[in-house]
C-alpha positions in Angstrom: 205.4 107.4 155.3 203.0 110.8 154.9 203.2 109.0 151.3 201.4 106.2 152.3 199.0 108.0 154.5 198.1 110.0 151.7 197.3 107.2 149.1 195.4 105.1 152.1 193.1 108.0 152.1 192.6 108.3 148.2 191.7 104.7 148.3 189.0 105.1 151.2 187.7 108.1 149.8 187.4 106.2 146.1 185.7 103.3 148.1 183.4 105.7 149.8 182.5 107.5 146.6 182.1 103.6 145.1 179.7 102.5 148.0 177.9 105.8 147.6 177.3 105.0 144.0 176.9 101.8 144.6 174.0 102.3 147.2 172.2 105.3 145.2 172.0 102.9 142.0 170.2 100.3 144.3 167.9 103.1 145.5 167.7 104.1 141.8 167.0 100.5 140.8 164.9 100.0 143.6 162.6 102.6 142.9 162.6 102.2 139.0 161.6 98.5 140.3 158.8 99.6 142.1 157.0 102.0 139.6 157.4 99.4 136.8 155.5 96.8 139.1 153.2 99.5 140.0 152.8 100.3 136.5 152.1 96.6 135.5 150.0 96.0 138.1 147.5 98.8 137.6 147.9 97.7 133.7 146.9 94.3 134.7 143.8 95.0 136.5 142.6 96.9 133.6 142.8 94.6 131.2 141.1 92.1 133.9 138.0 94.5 134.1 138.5 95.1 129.7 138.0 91.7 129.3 135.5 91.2 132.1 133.2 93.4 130.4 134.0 91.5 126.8 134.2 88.0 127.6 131.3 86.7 129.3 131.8 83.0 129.7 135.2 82.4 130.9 135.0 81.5 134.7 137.6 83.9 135.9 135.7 86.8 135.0 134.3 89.2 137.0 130.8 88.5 138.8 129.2 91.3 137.4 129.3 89.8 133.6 128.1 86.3 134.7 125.4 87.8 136.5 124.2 89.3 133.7 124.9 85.8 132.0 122.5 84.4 134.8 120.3 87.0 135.1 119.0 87.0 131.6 118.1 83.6 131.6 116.4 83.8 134.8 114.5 86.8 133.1 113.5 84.5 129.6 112.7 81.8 132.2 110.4 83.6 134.4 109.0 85.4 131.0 108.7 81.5 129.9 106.7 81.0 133.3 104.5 84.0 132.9 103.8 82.5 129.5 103.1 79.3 130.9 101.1 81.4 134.1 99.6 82.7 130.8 98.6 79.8 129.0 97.3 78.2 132.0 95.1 80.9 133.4 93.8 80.7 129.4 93.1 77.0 129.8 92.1 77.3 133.0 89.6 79.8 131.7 88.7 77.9 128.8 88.4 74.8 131.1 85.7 76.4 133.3 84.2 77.1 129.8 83.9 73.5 128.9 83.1 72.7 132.3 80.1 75.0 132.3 78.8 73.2 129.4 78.9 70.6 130.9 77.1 71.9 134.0 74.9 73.8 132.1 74.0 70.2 130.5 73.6 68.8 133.8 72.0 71.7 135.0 69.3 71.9 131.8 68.7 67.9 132.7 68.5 69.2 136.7 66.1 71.8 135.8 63.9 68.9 133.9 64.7 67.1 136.9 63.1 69.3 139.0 59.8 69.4 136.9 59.5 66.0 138.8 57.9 64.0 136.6 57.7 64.5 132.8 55.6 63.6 129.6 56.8 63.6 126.4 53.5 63.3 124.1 54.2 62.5 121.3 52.3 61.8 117.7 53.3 59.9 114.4 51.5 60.1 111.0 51.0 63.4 110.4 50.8 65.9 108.7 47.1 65.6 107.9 43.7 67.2 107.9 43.0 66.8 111.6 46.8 68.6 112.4 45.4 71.8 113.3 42.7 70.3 115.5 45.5 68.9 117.0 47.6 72.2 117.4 44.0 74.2 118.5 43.6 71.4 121.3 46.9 71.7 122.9 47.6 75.5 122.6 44.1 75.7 124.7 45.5 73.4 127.0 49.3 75.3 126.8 50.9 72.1 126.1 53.5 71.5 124.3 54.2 68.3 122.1 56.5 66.3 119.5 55.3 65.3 116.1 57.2 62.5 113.6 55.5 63.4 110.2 56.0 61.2 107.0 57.5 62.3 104.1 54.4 61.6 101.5 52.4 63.6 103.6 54.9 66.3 103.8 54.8 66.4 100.1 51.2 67.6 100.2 51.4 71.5 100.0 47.5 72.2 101.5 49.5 70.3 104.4 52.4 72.3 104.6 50.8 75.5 106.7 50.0 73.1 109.5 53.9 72.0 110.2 54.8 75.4 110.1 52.3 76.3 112.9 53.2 73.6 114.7 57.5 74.7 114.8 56.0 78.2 115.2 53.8 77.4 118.2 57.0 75.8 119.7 56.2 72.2 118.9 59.0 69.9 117.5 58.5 68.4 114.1 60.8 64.8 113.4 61.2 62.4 110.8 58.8 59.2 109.7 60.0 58.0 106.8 59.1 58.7 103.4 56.4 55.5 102.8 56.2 53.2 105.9 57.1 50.7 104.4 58.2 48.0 106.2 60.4 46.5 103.9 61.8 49.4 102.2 63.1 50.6 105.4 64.3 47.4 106.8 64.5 44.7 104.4 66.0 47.0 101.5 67.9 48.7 104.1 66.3 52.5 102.6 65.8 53.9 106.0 68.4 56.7 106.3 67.9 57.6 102.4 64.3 58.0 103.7 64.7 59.6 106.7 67.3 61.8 105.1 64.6 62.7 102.4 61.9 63.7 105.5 64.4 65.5 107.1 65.3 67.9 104.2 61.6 68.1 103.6 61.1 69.6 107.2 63.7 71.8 106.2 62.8 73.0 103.4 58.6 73.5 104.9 59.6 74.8 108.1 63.4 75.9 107.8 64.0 74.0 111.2 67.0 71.2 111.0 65.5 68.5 112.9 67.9 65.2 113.7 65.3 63.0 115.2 63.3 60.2 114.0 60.9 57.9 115.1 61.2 53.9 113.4 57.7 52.9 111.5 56.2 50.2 113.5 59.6 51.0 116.1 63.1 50.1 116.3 62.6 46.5 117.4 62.5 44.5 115.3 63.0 47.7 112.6 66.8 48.4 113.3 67.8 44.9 114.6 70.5 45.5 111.5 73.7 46.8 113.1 74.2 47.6 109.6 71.3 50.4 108.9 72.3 51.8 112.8 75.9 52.2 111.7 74.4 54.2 109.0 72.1 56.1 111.2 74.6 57.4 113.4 77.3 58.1 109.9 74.3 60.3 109.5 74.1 61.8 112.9 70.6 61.2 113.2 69.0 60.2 116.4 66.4 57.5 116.8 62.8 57.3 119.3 60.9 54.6 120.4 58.5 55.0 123.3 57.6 53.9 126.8 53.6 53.8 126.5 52.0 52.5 123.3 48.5 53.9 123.5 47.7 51.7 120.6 45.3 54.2 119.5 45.8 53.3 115.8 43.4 50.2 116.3 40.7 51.5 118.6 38.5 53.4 116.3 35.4 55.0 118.2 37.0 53.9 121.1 39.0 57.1 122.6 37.9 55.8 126.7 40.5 52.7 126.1 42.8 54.7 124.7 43.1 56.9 128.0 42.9 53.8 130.1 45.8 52.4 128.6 48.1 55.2 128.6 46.6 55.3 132.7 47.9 51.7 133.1 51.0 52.1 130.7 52.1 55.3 133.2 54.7 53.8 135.4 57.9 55.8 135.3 58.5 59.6 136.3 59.7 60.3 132.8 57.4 58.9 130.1 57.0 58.9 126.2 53.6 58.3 124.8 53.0 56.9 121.3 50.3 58.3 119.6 48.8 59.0 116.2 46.9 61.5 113.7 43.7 59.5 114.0 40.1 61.1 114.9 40.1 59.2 118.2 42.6 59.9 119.7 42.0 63.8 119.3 39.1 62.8 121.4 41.2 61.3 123.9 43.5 63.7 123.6 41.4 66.1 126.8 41.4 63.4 128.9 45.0 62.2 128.5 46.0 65.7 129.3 43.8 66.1 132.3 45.5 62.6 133.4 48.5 63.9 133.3 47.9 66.7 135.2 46.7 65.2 138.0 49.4 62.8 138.7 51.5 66.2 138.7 53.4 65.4 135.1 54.7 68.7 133.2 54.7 68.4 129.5 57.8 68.9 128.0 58.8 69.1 123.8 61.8 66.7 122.4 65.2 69.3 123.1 67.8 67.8 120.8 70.3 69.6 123.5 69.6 67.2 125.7 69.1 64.2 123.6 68.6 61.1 126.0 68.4 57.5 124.6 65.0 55.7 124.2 65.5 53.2 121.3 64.0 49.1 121.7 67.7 48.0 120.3 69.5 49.8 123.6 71.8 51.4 121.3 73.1 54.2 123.3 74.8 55.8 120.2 71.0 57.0 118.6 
């Protein structure tokens, strides 16, 4: 019996020390558990923030990284917009640019405008031997006026002295052709070859680069060829006509009807008078002026600025 007892008690005490074992090998594993998972855990995370900072696309990724993503873009954009803000304060400075040429045209034509009503006087022919007269006559009278000289004249060198005073005194020296001849010009279509030929002769006298012409015996029915005005404007050279003929040419001694018809030719507030070279109208010439005058015209020179269009063939491209 006290056998027994004693060999119950072995066995309890051997399951006892089993449990005991048993219980500190689950703490063991439990806590070996634990600080592996930590372990991983805090492993994982840095290999989460590692590749955050590498991999900057992948959506899982930290803010941070795709904010940088966004943010640079955003930067290039608005630098793309400040360019633009650039470029567009540039055109919108070069646009007031144009646009002040514009105004500065319509300002120039305002300022004319505001002359109220102009005279353009104007005389073919030339140069010749009463020129000078001419240019004594309306500095006296501080006038100023435009002159369309012909090229055969041009070519006369005891000539010559009297076109430059008259571009130095501030008048405007144009074109005439080269003979005035009717059918050079028109019929054997030789009008911008002559006009050319004028031109470069002005040049070459006066060292001025005139572009404007006036047609011998006018543009109607001179330039009725839409051929020879094609040509005139490949040439960029700008045609003249007239709005009062004088028709001094054909009243000899007669310098009273020439200022009577330029009174009764005087209808608009912008008027160009035809006139020539001739010793009659030089004596007209004081009382055109004074007629002027008194119906409160200014006298104004050809500005090739502010080219307008006066041609008999309403051809608004000369």
């Amino acid at each position: 019996m006290k056998a027994l007892q004693n060999d119950d008690f072995k066995g309890r005490k051997i399951i006892k020390s089993r449990v005991a074992m048993l219980v500190l090998g689950a703490l063991i594993i439990t806590f070996l558990t634990g600080l592996i998972v930590g372990k991983s855990y805090a492993a994982g995370e840095k290999i989460m923030q590692h590749d955050g900072a590498i991999i900057v696309q992948t959506p899982t990724l930290p803010n941070l990284e795709e904010q940088k993503d966004v943010v640079e873009p955003s930067i290039e954009h608005s630098s793309s917009n400040t360019n633009i803000n650039n470029q567009n304060s540039i055109e919108n400075t070069e646009v007031p640019i144009t646009h002040d040429k514009v105004q500065t045209e319509m300002q120039t034509n305002s300022e004319e405008n505001n002359l109220g009503k102009v005279v353009y006087l104007t005389f073919d022919d030339g140069p010749s031997k009463l020129t000078d007269q001419f240019l004594d006559l309306l500095k006296e009278q501080d006038v100023k006026a435009t002159f369309f000289m012909q090229g055969d004249h041009l070519k006369k060198e005891y000539l010559q002295a009297s076109v430059r005073r008259a571009t130095t005194e501030g008048h405007y020296v144009g074109g005439h052709s080269m003979t005035h001849e009717f059918i050079k010009l028109y019929n054997e279509k030789q009008f911008v070859p002559e006009m050319n030929e004028t031109l470069a002769l002005i040049h070459e006298i006066t060292g001025t680069n005139p572009n404007l012409v006036r047609p011998p015996y006018g543009s109607a029915p001179g330039l009725k060829s839409e051929q020879i005005r094609n040509q005139i404007v490949e040439a960029d050279i700008k045609v003249w006509d007239w709005t009062i003929d004088s028709n001094d040419w054909s009243l000899k001694d007669n310098p009273t009807q020439i200022i009577e018809n330029i009174k009764s030719g005087t209808k608009s507030n912008k008027e160009v008078v035809l006139m020539h070279e001739r010793p009659q109208t030089l004596l007209a010439l004081p009382g055109i002026i004074k007629f002027f005058k008194e119906q409160g015209y200014q006298f104004v020179v050809y500005d090739e600025a502010n080219h307008f269009d006066l041609n008999f063939q309403n051809d608004s491209r000369l």
